[in-house]
TIDREN-660772 format. One record per residue (C-alpha): residue number from 1; residue in one letter; x, y, z. Coordinates in nm, 3 decimals, decimal comma. Layout:
REM TIDREN-660772
+--------+-------+---------+---------+---------+
! sedren ! dolum !      xx !      yy !      zz !
+--------+-------+---------+---------+---------+
!    NUM !     A !       X !       Y !       Z !
...
+--------+-------+---------+---------+---------+
This chain:
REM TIDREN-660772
+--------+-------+---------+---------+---------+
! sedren ! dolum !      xx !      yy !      zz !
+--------+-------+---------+---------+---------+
!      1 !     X !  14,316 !  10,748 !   9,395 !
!      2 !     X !  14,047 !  10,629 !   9,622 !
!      3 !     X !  13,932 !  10,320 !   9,710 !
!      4 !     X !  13,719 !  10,034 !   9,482 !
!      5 !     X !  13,466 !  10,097 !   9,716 !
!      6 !     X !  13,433 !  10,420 !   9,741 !
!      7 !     X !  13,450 !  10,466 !   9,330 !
!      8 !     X !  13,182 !  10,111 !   9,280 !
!      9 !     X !  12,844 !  10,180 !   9,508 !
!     10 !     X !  12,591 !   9,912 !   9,418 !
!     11 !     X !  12,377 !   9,931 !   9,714 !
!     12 !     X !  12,395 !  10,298 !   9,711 !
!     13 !     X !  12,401 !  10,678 !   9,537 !
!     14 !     X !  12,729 !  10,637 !   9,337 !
!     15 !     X !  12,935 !  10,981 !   9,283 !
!     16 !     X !  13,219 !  10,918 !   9,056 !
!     17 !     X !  13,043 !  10,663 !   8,851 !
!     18 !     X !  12,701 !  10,801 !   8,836 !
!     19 !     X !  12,633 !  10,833 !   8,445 !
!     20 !     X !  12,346 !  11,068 !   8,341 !
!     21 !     X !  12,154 !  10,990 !   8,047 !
!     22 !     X !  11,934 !  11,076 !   7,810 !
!     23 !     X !  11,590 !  11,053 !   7,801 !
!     24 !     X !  11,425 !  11,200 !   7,513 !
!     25 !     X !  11,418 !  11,524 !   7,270 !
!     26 !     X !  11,788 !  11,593 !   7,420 !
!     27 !     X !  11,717 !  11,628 !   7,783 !
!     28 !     X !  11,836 !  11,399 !   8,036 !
!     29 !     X !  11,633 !  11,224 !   8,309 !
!     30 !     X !  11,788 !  11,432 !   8,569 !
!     31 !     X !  11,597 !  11,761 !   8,405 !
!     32 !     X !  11,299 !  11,539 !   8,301 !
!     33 !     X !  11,255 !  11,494 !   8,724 !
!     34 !     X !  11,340 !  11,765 !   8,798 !
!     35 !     X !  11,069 !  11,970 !   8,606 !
!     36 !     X !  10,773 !  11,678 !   8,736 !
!     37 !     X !  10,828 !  11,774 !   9,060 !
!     38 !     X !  10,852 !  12,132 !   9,058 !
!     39 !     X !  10,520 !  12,107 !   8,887 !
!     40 !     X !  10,297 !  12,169 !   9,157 !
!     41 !     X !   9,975 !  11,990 !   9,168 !
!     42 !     X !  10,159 !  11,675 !   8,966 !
!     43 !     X !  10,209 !  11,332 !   9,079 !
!     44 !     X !  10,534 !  11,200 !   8,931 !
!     45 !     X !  10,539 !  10,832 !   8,799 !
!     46 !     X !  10,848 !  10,688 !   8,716 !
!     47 !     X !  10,856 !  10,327 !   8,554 !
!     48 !     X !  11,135 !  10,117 !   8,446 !
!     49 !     X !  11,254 !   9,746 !   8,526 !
!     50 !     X !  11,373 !   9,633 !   8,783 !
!     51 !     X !  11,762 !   9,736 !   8,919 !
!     52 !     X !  11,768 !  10,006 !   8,663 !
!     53 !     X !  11,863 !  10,271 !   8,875 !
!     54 !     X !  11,482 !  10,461 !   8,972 !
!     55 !     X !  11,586 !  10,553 !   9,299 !
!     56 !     X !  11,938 !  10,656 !   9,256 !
!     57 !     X !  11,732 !  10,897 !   9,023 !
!     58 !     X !  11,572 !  10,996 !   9,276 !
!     59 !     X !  11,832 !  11,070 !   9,562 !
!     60 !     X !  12,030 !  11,226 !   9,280 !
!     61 !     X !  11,813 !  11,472 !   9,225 !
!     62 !     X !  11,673 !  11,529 !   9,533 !
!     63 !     X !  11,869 !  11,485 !   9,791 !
!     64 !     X !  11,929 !  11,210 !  10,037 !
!     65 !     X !  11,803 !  11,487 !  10,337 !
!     66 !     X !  11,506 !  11,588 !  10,143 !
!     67 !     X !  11,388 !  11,257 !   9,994 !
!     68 !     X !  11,173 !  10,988 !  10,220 !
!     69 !     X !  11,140 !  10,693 !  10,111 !
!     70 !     X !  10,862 !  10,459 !  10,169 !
!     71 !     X !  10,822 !  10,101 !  10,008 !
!     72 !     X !  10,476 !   9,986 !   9,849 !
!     73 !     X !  10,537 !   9,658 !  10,077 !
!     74 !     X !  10,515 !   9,899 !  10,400 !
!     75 !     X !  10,164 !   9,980 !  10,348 !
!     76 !     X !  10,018 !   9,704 !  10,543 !
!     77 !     X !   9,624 !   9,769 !  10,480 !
!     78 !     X !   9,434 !  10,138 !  10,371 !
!     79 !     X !   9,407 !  10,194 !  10,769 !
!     80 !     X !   9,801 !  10,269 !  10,792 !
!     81 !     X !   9,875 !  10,457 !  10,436 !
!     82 !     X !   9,901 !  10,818 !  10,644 !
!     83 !     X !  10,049 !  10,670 !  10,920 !
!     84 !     X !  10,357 !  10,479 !  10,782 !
!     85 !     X !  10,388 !  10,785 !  10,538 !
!     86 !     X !  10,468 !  11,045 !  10,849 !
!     87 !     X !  10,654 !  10,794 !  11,057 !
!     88 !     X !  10,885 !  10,738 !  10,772 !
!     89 !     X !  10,939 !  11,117 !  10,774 !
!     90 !     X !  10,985 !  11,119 !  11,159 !
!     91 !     X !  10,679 !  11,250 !  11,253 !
!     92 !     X !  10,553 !  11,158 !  11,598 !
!     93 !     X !  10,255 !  10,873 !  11,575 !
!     94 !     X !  10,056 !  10,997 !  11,889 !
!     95 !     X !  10,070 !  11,263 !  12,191 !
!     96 !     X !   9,956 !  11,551 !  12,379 !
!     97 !     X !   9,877 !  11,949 !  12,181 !
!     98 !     X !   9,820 !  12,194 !  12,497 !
!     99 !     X !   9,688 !  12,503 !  12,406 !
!    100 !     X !   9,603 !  12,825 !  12,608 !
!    101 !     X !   9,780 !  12,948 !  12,906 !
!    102 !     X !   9,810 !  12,915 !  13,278 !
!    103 !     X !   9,610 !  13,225 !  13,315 !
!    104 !     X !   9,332 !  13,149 !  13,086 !
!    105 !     X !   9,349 !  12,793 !  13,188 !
!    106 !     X !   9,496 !  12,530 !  12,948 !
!    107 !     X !   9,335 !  12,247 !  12,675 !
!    108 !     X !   9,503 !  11,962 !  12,612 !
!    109 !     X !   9,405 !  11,739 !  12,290 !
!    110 !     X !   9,531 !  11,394 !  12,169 !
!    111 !     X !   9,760 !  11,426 !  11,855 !
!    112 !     X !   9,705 !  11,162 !  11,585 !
!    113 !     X !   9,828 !  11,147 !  11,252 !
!    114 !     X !   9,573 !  11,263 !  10,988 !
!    115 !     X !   9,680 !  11,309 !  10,623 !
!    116 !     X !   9,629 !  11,667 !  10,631 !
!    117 !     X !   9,839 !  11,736 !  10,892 !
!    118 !     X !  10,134 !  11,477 !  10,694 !
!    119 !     X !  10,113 !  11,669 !  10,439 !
!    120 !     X !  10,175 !  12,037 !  10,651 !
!    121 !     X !  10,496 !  11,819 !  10,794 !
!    122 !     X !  10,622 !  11,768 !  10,486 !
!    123 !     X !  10,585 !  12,074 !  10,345 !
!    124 !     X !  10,744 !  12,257 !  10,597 !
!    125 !     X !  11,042 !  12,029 !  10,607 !
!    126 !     X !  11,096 !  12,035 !  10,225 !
!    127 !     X !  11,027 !  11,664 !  10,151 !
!    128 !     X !  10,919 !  11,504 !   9,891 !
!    129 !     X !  10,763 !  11,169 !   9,930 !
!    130 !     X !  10,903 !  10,817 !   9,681 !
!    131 !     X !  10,660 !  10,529 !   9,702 !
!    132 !     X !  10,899 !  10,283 !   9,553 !
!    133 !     X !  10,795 !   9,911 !   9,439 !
!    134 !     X !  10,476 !  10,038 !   9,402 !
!    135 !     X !  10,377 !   9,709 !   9,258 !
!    136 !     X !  10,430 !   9,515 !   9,649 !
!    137 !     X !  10,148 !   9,706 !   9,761 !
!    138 !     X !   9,828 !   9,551 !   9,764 !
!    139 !     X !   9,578 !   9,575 !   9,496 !
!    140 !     X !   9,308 !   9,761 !   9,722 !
!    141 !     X !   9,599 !   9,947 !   9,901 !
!    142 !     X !   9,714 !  10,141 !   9,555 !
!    143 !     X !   9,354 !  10,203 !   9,445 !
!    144 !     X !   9,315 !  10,384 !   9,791 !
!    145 !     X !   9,666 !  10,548 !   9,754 !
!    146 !     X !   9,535 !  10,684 !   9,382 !
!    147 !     X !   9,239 !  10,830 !   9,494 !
!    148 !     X !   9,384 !  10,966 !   9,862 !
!    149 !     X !   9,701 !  11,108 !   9,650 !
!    150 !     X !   9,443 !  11,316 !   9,430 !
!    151 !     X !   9,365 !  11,570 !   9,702 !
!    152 !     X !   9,709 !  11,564 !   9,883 !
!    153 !     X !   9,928 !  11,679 !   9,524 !
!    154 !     X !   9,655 !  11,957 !   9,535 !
!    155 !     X !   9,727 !  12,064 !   9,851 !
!    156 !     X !  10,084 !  12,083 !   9,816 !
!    157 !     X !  10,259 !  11,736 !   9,851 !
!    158 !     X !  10,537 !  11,596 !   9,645 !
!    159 !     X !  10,510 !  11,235 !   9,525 !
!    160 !     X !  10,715 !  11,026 !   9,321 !
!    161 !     X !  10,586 !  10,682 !   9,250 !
!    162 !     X !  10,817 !  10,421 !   9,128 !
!    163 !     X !  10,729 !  10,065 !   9,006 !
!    164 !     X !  10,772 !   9,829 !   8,684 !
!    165 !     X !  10,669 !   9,874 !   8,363 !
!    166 !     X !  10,337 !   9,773 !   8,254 !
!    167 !     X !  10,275 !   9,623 !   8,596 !
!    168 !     X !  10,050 !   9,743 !   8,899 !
!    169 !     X !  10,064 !  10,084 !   8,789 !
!    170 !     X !   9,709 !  10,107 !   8,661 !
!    171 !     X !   9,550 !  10,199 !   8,922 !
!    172 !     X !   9,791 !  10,556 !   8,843 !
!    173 !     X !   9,808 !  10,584 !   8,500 !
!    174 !     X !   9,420 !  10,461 !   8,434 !
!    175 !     X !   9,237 !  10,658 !   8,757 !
!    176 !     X !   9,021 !  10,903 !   8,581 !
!    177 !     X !   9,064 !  11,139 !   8,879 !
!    178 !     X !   9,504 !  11,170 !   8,816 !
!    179 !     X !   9,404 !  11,212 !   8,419 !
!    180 !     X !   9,574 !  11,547 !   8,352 !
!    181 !     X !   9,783 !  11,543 !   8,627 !
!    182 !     X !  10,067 !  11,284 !   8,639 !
!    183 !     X !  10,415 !  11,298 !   8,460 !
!    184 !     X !  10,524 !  11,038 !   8,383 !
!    185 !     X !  10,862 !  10,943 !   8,323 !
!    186 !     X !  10,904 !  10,558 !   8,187 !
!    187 !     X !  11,302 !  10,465 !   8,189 !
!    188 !     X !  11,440 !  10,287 !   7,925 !
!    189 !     X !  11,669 !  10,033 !   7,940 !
!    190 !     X !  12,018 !  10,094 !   7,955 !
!    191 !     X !  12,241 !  10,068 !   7,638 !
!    192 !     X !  12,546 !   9,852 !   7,597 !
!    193 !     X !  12,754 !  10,159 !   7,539 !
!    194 !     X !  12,549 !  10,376 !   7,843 !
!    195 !     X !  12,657 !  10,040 !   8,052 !
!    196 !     X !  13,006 !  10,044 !   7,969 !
!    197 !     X !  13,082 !  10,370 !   8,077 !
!    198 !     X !  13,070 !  10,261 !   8,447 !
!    199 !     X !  13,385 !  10,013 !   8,449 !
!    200 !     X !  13,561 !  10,279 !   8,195 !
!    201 !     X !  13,516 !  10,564 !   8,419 !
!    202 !     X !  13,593 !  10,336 !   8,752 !
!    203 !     X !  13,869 !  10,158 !   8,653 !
!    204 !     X !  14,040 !  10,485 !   8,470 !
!    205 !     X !  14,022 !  10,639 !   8,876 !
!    206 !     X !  14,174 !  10,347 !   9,035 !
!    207 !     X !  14,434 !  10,321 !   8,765 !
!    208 !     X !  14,340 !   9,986 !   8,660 !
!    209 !     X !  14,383 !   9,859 !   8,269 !
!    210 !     X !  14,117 !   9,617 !   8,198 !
!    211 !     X !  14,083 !   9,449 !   7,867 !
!    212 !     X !  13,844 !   9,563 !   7,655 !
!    213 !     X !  13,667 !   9,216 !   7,605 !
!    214 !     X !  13,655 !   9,179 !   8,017 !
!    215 !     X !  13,489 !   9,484 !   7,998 !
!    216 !     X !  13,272 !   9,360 !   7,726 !
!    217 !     X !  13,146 !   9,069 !   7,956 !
!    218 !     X !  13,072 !   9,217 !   8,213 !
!    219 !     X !  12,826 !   9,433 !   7,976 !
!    220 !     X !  12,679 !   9,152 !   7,892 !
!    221 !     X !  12,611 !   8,972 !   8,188 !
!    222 !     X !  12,502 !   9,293 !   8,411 !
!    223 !     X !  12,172 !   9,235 !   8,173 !
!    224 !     X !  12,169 !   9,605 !   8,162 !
!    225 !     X !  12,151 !   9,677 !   8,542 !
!    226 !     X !  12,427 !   9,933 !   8,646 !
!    227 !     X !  12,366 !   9,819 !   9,032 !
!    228 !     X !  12,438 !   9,489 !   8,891 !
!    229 !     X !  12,748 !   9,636 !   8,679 !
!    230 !     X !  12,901 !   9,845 !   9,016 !
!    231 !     X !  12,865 !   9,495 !   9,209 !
!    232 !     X !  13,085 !   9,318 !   8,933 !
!    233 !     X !  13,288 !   9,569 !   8,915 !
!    234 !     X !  13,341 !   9,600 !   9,350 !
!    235 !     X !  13,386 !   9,235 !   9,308 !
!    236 !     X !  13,634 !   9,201 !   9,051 !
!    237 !     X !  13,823 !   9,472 !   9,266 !
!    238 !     X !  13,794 !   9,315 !   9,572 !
!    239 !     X !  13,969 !   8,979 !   9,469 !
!    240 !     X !  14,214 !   9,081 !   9,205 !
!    241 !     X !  14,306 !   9,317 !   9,629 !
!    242 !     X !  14,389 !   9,621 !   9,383 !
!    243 !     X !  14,355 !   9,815 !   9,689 !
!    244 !     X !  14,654 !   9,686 !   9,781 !
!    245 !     X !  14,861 !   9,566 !   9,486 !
!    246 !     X !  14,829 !   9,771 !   9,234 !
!    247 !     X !  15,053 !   9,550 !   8,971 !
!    248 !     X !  14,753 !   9,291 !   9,058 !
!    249 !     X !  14,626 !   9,189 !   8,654 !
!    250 !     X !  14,285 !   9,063 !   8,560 !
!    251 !     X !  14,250 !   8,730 !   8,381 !
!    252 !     X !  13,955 !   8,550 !   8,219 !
!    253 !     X !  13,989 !   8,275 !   8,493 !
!    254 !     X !  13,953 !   8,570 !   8,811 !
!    255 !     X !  13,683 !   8,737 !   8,607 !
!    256 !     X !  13,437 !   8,418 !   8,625 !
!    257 !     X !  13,583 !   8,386 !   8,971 !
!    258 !     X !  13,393 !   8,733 !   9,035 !
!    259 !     X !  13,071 !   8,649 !   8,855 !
!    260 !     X !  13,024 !   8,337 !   9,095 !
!    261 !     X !  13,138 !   8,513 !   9,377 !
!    262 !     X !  12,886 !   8,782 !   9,276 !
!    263 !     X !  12,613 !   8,514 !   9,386 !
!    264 !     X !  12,676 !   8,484 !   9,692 !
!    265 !     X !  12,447 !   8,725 !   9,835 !
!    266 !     X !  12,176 !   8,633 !   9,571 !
!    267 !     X !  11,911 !   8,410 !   9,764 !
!    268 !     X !  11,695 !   8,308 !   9,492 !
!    269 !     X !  11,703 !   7,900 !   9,568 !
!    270 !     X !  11,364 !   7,900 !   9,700 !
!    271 !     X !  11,247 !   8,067 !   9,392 !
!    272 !     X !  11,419 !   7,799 !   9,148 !
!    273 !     X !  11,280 !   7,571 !   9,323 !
!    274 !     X !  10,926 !   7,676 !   9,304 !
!    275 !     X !  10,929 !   7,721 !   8,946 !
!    276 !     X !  11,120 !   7,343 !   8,932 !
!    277 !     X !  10,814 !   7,178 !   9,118 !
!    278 !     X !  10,539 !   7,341 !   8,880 !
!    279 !     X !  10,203 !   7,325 !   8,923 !
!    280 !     X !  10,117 !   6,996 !   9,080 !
!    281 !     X !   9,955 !   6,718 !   8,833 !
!    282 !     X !   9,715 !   6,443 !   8,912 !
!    283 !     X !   9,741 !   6,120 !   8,750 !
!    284 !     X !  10,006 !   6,207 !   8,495 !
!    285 !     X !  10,405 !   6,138 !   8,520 !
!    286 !     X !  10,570 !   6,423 !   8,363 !
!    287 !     X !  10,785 !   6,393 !   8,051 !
!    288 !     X !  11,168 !   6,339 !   8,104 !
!    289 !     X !  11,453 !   6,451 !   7,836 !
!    290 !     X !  11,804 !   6,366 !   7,800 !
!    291 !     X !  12,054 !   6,664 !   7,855 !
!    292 !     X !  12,379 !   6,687 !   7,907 !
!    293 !     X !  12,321 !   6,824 !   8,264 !
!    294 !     X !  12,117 !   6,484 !   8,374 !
!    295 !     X !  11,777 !   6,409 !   8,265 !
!    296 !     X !  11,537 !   6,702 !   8,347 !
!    297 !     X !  11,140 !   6,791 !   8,293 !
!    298 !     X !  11,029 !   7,069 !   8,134 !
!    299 !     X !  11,034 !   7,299 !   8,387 !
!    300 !     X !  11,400 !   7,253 !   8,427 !
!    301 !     X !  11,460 !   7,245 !   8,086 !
!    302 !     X !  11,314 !   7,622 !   8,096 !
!    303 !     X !  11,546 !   7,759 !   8,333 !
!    304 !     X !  11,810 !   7,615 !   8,167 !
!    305 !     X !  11,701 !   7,758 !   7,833 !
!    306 !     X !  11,661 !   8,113 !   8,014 !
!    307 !     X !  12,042 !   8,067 !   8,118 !
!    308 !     X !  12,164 !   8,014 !   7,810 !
!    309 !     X !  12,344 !   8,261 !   7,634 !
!    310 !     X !  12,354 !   8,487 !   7,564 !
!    311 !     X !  12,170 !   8,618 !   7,848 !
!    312 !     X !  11,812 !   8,817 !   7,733 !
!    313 !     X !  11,616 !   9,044 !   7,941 !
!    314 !     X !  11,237 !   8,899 !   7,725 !
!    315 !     X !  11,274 !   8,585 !   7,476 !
!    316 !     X !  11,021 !   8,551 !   7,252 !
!    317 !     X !  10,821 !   8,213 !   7,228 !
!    318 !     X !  10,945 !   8,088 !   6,957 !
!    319 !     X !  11,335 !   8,198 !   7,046 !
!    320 !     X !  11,285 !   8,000 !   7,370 !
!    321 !     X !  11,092 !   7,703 !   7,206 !
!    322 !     X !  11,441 !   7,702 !   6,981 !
!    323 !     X !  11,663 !   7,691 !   7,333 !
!    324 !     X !  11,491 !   7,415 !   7,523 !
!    325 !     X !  11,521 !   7,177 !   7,200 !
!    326 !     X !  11,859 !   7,321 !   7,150 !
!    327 !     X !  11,925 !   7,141 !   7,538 !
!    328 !     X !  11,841 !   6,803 !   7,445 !
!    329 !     X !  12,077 !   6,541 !   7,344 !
!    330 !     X !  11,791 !   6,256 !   7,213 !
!    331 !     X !  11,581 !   6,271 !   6,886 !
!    332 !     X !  11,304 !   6,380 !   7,106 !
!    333 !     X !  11,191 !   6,739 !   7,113 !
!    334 !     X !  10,924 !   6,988 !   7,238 !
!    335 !     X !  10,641 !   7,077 !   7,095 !
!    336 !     X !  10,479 !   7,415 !   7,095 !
!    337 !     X !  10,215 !   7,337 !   7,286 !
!    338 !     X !  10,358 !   7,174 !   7,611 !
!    339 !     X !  10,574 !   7,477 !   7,592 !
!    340 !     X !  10,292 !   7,691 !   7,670 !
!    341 !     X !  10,091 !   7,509 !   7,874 !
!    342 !     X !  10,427 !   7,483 !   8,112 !
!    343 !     X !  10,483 !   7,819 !   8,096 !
!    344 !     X !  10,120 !   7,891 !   8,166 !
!    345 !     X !  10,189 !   7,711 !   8,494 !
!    346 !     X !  10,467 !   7,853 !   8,597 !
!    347 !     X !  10,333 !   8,154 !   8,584 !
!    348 !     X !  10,011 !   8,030 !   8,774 !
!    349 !     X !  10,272 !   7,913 !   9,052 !
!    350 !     X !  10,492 !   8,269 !   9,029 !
!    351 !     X !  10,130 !   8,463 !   9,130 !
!    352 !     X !  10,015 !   8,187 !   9,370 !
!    353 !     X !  10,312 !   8,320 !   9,598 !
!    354 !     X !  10,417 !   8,630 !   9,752 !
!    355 !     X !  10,555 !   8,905 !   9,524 !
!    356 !     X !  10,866 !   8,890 !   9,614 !
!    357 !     X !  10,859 !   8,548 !   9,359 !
!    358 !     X !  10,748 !   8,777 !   9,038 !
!    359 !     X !  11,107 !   8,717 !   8,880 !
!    360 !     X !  10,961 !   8,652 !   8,543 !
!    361 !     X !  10,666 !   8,716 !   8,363 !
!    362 !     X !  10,470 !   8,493 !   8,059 !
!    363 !     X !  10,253 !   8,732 !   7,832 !
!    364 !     X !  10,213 !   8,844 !   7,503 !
!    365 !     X !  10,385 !   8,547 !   7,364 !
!    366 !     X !  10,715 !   8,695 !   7,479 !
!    367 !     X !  10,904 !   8,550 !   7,813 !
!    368 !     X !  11,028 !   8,873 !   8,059 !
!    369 !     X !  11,319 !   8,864 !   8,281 !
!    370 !     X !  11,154 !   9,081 !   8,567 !
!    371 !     X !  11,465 !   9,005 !   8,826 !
!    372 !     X !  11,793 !   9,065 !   8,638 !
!    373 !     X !  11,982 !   8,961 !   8,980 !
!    374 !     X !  11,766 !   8,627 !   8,919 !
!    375 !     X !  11,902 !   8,586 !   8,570 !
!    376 !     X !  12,240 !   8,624 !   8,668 !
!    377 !     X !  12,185 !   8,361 !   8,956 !
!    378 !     X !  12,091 !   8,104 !   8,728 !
!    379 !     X !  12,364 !   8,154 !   8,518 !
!    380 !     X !  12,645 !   8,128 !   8,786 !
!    381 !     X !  12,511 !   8,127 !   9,108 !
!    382 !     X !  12,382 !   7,762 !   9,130 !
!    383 !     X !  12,637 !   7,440 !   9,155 !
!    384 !     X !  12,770 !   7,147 !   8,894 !
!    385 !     X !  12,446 !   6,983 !   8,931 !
!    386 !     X !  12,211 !   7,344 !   8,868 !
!    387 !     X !  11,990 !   7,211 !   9,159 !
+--------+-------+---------+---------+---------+
């Protein structure tokens, strides 16, 4: 029997726990990767929201030795694409090629990284290249990195691009130059019964009965994320100590214990408290409602609707128009309209700031949950008072 931590990874490649699953026409996402990138000449895309388990793909397939992994916030400007690529592979950045001999007399030249010679270094070391979060990088940055990957998949090198669905990934999937020559792989969500799998196969390792409706729970509130399931899972190990007592039992009480305690690591108050400010108004107080958490303005009253349960990865308009009222103790309620011209705000403010503030998303009529770790931090990671 090993330990919790050993059999829960959320921060990394999982072993006992990994579950494979299926993509599409009976073949699982494992053989769906592995085909893209033995497809030479092919750029391999592979989108899916947020915490859904892209890169474990990734080093499952490939390799932890083989894979390097470079984030689309690295790329600084067009000026450093090649550069941060082959330092991230532990190329050398600069030096000193001699050439000749001490007979002939000797040539020394000054080494710089060029992307032809990146892509040589990776070939001969067997890498293959993951831009993940593709969707931090600059606008300009992934137009360059669309039409500069072009030439290098032709001459050899391996790329995986991962990013969200839908999002920043245009400059991939609509650059008239990569037409005919991406696959793409787009990861669905994970299933209740994919999700559950995960504590099943854990806990049956470490010996550990768990209730069926604990197990239930935690389904539900890991918003299907499995990083976010192995972390509840760790957690609920760690303080029931079934390490070290294994007669240790698992209660309703412990099990909320380990959602908050889940949190703790979760630093998303500057975030709530962008979205609580809004958009700044001139002239105009904002409306107040009653509640039975104090009296809060709309853009309180959202988050709180978004908490709610159960908890939803995209609410539709008029399923989140239904929440917020649902909040209010008075006769008053919200209309439509202020609805979306708050939301419309919010997601003015979300854009205004760095990307690492894209936790949700307003369009199409349909609210979307881009952070699931954010979701889970409204629901139990903020105190009494939800400030």
């Amino acid at each position: 029997m090993g330990k919790s931590s050993e059999i829960f990874r959320p921060g990394a490649l999982p072993s006992s726990t990994y579950i494979s699953r299926e993509a599409a026409l009976g073949f699982t996402y494992e053989e769906r990767l592995e085909q893209a990138i033995n497809t030479t000449g092919y750029l391999t895309l592979i989108s899916g929201p947020s915490k859904i388990g892209k890169t474990v793909l990734c080093e499952r397939v490939i390799g932890l030795d083989n894979l390097v992994e470079v984030l689309g916030s690295d790329f600084l400007n067009r000026e450093n694409v090649w550069t941060t690529i082959g330092a991230k592979a532990g190329m050398p950045l600069s030096g000193l090629i001699t050439t000749g001999d001490a007979e002939k007399g000797t040539i020394s030249e000054e080494y710089t990284v060029t992307r032809d010679n990146v892509i040589s270094f990776y070939e001969e070391h067997g890498l293959i290249l993951l831009i993940d979060d593709f969707h931090y990088a600059e606008k300009e940055v992934q137009v360059f990195l669309a039409q500069q990957l072009k030439d290098a998949i032709r001459k050899g090198l391996r790329v995986i691009i991962s990013s969200l669905p839908h999002r920043c990934d245009d400059a991939i999937r609509n650059n008239p130059d990569l037409q005919g020559r991406i696959s793409i792989i787009d990861i669905k969500p994970w299933s209740k019964d994919e999700l559950r799998l995960i504590p099943q196969k854990g806990f049956e390792q470490l010996n550990i009965k768990i209730k069926e409706e604990y197990i239930e729970s935690m389904v539900s509130e890991s918003l299907a994320s499995p990083q976010l399931m192995q972390l509840l899972c760790l957690n609920l190990c760690l303080l029931a100590k079934f390490d070290t007592d294994a007669n240790a039992e698992i209660s309703s009480d412990l099990l909320e214990k380990t959602y908050r305690f889940s949190t703790l690591n979760l630093d998303f108050r500057s975030v709530t408290q962008i979205i609580q400010n809004g958009k700044t108004s001139r002239g105009s107080k904002r409306k107040l409602y009653a509640t039975k958490n104090g009296i809060l303005d709309l853009y309180s009253l959202m988050l709180e609707a978004i908490a709610k349960n159960p908890p939803l990865g995209s609410i539709p308009f008029d399923d989140l128009l239904e929440r917020v009222n649902s909040l209010i103790s008075s006769n008053d309620i919200v209309q439509g309209k202020s609805l979306r011209d708050y939301l419309n705000s919010m997601q003015e403010v979300l854009t205004d700031h760095s990307r690492s503030f894209e936790v949700l998303e307003w369009r199409d009529n349909v609210l979307y949950v881009i952070e699931a770790l954010f979701l889970f931090y409204l629901r139990w990671g903020r105190d009494e008072n939800h400030s």
